[in-house]
VEXDRENNU-509559 format. One record per residue (C-alpha): residue in three letters; x, y, z. Coordinates in steps of 0.1 Angstrom, whole numbers, padded with zeros to 4 digits, always signed. Each point is the difference from the previous one (the first is absolute). Last residue first. Layout:
! residues N
ALAXYZ;...
***
This chain:
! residues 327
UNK-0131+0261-0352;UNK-0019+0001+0031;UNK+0007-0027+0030;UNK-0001+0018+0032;UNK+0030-0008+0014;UNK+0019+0004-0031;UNK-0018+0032-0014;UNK+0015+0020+0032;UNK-0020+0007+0032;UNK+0013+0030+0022;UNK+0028+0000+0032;UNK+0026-0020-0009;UNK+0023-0003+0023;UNK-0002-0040+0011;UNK+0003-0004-0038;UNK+0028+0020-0005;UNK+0017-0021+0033;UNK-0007-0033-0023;UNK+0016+0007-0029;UNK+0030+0013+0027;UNK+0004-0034+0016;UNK+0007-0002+0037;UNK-0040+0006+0010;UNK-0010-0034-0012;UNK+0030-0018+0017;UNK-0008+0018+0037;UNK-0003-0032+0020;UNK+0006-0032-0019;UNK+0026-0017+0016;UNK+0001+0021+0031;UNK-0036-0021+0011;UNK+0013-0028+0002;UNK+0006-0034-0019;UNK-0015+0009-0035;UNK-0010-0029-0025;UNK-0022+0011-0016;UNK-0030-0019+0012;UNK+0015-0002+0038;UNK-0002+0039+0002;UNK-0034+0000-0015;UNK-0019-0024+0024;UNK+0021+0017+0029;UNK-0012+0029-0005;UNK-0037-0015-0009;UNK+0006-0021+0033;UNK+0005+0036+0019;UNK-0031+0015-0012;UNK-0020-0028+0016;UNK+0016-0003+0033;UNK-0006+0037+0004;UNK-0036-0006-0011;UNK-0004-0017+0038;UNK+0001+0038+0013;UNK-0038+0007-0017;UNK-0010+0002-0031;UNK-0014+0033+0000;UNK+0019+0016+0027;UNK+0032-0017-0013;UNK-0005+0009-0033;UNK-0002+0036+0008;UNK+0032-0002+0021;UNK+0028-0011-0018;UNK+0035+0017+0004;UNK+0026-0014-0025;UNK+0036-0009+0000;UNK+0035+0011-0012;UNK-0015+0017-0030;UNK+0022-0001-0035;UNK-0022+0001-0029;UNK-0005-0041-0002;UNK-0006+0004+0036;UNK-0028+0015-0001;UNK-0011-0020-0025;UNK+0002-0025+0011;UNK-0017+0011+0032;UNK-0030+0010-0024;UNK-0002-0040-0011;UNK+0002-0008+0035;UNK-0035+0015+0009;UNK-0014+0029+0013;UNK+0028+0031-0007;UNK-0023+0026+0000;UNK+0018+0029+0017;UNK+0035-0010+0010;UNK+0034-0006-0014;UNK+0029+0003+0027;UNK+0028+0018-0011;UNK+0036-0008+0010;UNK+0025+0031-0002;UNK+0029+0010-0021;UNK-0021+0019-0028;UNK+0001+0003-0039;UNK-0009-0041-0010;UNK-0021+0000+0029;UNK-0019+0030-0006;UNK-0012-0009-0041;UNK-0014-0035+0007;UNK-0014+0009+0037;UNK-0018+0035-0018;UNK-0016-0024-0026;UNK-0011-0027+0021;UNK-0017+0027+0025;UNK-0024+0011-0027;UNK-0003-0038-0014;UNK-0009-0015+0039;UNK-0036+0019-0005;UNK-0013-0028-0023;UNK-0008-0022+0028;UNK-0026+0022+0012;UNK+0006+0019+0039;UNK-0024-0003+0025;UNK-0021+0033+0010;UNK+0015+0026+0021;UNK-0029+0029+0008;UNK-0022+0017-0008;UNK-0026+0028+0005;UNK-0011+0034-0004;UNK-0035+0008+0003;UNK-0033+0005-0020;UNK-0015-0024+0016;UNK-0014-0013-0033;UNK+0031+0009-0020;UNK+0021-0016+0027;UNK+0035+0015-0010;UNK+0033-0018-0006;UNK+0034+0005+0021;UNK+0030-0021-0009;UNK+0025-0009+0027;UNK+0033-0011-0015;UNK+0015-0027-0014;UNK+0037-0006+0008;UNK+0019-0012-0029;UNK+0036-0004-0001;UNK+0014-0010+0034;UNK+0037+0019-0001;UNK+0029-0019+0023;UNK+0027+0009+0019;UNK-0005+0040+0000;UNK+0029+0018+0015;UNK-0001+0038-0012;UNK+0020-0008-0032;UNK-0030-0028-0007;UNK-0028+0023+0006;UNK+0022+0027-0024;UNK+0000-0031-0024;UNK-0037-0006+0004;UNK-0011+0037-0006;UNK+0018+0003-0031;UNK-0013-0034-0014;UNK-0031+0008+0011;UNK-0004+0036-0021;UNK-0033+0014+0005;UNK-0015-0025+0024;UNK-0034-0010-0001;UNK+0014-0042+0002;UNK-0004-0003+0041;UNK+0025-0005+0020;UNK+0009-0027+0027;UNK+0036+0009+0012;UNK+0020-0021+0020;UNK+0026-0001+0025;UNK+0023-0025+0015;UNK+0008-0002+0038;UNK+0028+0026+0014;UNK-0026+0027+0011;UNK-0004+0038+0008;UNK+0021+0014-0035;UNK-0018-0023-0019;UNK-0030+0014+0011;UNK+0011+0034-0002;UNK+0013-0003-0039;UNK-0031-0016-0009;UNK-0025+0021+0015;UNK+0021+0033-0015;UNK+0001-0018-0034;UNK-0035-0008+0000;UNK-0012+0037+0003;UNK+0028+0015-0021;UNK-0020-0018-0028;UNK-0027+0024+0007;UNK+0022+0029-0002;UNK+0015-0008-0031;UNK-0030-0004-0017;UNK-0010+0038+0008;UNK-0026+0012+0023;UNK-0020+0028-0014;UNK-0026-0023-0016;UNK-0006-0014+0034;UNK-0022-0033+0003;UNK+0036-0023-0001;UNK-0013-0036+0013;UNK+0031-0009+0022;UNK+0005-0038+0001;UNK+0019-0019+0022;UNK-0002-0039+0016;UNK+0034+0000+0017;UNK+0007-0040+0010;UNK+0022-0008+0024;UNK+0020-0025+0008;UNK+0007-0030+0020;UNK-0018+0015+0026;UNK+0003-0011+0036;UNK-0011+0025+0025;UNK+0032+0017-0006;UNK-0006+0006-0032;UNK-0034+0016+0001;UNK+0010+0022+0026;UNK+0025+0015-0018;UNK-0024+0004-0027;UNK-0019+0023+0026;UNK+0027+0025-0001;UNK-0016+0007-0034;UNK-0032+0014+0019;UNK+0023+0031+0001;UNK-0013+0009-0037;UNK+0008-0008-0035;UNK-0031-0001-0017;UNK-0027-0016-0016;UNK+0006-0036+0020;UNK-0018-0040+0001;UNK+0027-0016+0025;UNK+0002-0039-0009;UNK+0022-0022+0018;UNK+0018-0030-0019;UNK-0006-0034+0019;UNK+0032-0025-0012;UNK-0010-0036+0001;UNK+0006-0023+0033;UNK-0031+0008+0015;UNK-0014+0011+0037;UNK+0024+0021+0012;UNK-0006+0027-0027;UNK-0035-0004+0001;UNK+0004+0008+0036;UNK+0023+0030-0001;UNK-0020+0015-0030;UNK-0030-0002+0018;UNK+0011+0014+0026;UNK+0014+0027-0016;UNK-0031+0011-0017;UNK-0029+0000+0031;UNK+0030+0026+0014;UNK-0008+0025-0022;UNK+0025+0022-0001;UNK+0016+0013+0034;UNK+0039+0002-0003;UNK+0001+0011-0031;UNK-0032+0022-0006;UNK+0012+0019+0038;UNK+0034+0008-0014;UNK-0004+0039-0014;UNK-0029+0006+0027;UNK+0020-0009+0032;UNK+0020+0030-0003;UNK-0032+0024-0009;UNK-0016-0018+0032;UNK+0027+0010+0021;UNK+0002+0034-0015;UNK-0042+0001+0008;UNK+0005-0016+0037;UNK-0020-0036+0003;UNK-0032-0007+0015;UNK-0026+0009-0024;UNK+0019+0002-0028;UNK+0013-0037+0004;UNK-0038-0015-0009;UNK+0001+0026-0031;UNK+0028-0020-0013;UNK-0006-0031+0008;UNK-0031+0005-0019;UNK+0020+0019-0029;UNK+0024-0028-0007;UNK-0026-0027+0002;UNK-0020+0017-0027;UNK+0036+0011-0021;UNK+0010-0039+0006;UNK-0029-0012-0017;UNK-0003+0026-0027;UNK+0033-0013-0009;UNK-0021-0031-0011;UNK+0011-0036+0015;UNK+0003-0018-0028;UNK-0009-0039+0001;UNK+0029-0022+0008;UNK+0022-0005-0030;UNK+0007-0042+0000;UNK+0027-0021-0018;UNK+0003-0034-0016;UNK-0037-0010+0006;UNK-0003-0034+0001;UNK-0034-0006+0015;UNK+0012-0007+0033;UNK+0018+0038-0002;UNK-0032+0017-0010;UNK-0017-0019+0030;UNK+0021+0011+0021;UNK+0004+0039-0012;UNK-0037-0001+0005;UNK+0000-0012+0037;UNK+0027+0025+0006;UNK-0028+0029-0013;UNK-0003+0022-0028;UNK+0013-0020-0026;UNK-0034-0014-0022;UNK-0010+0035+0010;UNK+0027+0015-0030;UNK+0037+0003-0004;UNK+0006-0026-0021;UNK+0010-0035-0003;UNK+0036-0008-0015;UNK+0001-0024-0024;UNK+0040+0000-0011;UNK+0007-0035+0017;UNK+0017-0010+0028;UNK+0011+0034+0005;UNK+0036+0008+0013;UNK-0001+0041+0012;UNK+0027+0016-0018;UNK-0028+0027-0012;UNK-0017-0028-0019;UNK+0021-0029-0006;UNK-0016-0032-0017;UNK-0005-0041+0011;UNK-0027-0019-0025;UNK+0023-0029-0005;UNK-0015-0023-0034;UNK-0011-0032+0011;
***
């Protein structure tokens, strides 16, 4: 049988299926039963900044009554640190304790703040890594590109700056330039880059008249925007990338792969299928390893995006009379 083993970060998977950040990871119990289903890796669901902000300002205004104002001022700039929500790093310490595969941390941010003392936390609680989940949604015609982009750089840079464990950056593809922006991730310490997040997207109730929404599953044919941006990154940047948004079966991991990903996050799937589809998704990788021939994973990962026919493909951006058949 073909060996499933990968590197992510420097962390040692047993295999590149990683399951995502999302309630089937919220608690230890989850992790668990993740890990007995195979799972290589886990990302604990995201614990929103506005989290830390909410606990932040109640221990905050708790202190004001009873504490001098230049005290309080002191305490302000470390408070986020060294009292984020403690619900979080318990979890993370017994989910960590608990299984034998690497449990990545998952901090959902907009800016760069003193909550970051918090990733210190993280890691000492038992985090193998941590995950950064960003996206800055630029309303402001008066704010420039750059700025926005400044955003993640300055979370990046201070994170890696707190902690010693292995960063990554979950982004989402409304970028300007990615490949920019991902090589000044990577110059500020970035391990790994997740390629795709999918975000929030509000609808409205036409008979209520209200806005709605929310996150709905992802469609198998969602993997193709991320396996475009995985192909064309890893052959320009030193740093693994983990392919995600609708990779549901092993056919889209080989693919994955095939463009140069060190492993995949599934979570869609999952919730629809349940955790015993991991075991599913994995004989199909293995299925198609031990067809052709391929021992591990190294032997084959990255040989589609090596060959420059192929990289004109991957940036092609409009349909051309081949792909759509007219003479």
């Amino acid at each position: 049988m073909a060996n499933l083993g990968t590197s992510y970060m420097g962390l040692e998977l047993d295999n590149p299926f990683i399951v995502g950040s999302s309630g089937l990871t919220r608690t230890p119990a989850g992790v668990e039963a993740a890990a007995e289903a195979g799972a290589g890796a886990v990302v604990l669901k995201s614990l929103f900044e506005e989290q830390i902000r909410l606990e932040y300002a109640e221990t905050t205004a708790s202190l004001a009554e009873s504490v001098h104002p230049e005290a309080l001022a002191y305490l302000q700039a470390d408070i986020a640190g060294r009292f984020g929500p403690r619900d979080y790093l318990e979890v993370v310490k017994k989910a960590s304790a608990a299984v034998s595969i690497p449990v990545i941390a998952s901090v959902n941010c907009t800016s760069s703040e003193s909550w970051i003392e918090f990733a210190g936390q993280v890691e000492k609680a038992g985090a193998a890594a941590l995950e950064l989940n960003i996206y800055v949604l630029a309303t402001d015609p008066q704010v420039k590109s750059g700025q926005v982009d400044q955003v993640y750089l300055d979370i990046v840079s201070q994170v890696t700056e707190r902690v010693t464990m292995p960063v990554a950056v979950k982004l989402a593809p409304y970028i300007t330039n990615l490949p920019r922006l991902c090589s000044k991730l990577v110059e500020r310490g970035a391990s790994g880059l997740v390629l795709f997040n999918r975000l929030f997207s509000p609808d409205i109730d036409v008979d209520k008249e209200e806005v709605c929404g929310g996150i709905s599953l992802s469609h198998p044919s969602e993997h193709r925007m991320a396996l475009r941006w995985v192909a064309l990154l890893s052959e320009i940047l030193d740093v693994d990338i983990c392919g995600s948004r609708g990779v549901h079966d092993g056919e889209a991991t080989v693919k994955m792969l095939l463009a140069g990903a060190c492993s995949v996050q599934m979570t869609s799937a999952l919730f629809s299928k349940k955790l015993k589809h991991l075991g599913t998704v994995k004989e199909e990788l293995c299925a198609w390893m031990d067809e052709r021939g391929y021992e591990d994973i190294d032997t084959f990962r990255g040989r589609l995006a090596e060959d420059p026919a192929n990289t004109n493909l991957f940036q092609r951006a409009q349909y051309i009379k081949a792909f759509v058949g007219v003479g």
